[in-house]
N, C-alpha and C positions, 0 to 999 in steps of 0.2 A: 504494500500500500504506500503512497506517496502522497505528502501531503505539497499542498500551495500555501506559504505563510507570508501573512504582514508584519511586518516587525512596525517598532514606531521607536525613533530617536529621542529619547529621554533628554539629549544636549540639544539638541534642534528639532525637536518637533517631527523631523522628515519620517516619511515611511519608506521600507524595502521591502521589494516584492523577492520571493525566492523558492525552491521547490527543493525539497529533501523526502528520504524515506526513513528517516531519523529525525524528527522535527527537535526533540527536547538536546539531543547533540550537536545539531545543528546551530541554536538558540546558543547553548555553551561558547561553542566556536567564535558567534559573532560578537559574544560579551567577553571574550577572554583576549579578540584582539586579534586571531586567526586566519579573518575573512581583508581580504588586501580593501575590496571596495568599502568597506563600511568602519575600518577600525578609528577611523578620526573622530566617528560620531556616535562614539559607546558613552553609555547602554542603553542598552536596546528591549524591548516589553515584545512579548507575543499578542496582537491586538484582533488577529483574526484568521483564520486557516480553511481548508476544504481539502476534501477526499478523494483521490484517485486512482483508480486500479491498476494504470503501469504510469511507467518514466513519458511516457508522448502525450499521453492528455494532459500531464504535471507541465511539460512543458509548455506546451501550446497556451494553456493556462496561462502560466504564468506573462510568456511571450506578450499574451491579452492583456493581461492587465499593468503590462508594461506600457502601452498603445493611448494614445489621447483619448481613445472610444474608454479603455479598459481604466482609464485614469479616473473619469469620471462616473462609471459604475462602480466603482470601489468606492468616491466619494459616495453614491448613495447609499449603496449597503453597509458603508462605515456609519452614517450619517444616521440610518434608519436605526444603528446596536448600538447607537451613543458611543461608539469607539474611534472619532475623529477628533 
């Protein structure tokens, strides 16, 4: 199973979109400093995730919600679970 996660920058606010089958070591990773893209803007909260059967729909996913379309559907389903 592979998960799609939101992280959200504790230092700035931002979020990271990213796709693991390990979510809670993953989360480690990005809080420990690990992850090249993200370590300037540790720490980081788990704010939202989804489920997926293989690595392609994780990705694709995620890909999406990388995307200006994807950008703002995240704003609404963050928006709609109070987690923006």
């Amino acid at each position: 199973m592979y998960k799609v996660y939101i992280l959200k920058s504790k230092k700035d606010n931002k979020r990271y979109v990213g796709y693991s089958n390990d979510i809670e070591r993953r989360l480690k990773e990005h809080n420990k400093g690990e992850v090249r893209s993200t370590f300037k803007r540790r720490p980081f909260k788990l704010i939202y995730f989804e489920n997926y059967s293989n690595e392609l729909e994780a990705k694709r996913r995620e890909r999406f919600l990388k995307s200006g379309q994807g950008r703002k559907l995240l704003d609404t389903i963050l928006s709609a679970k109070g987690g923006r």
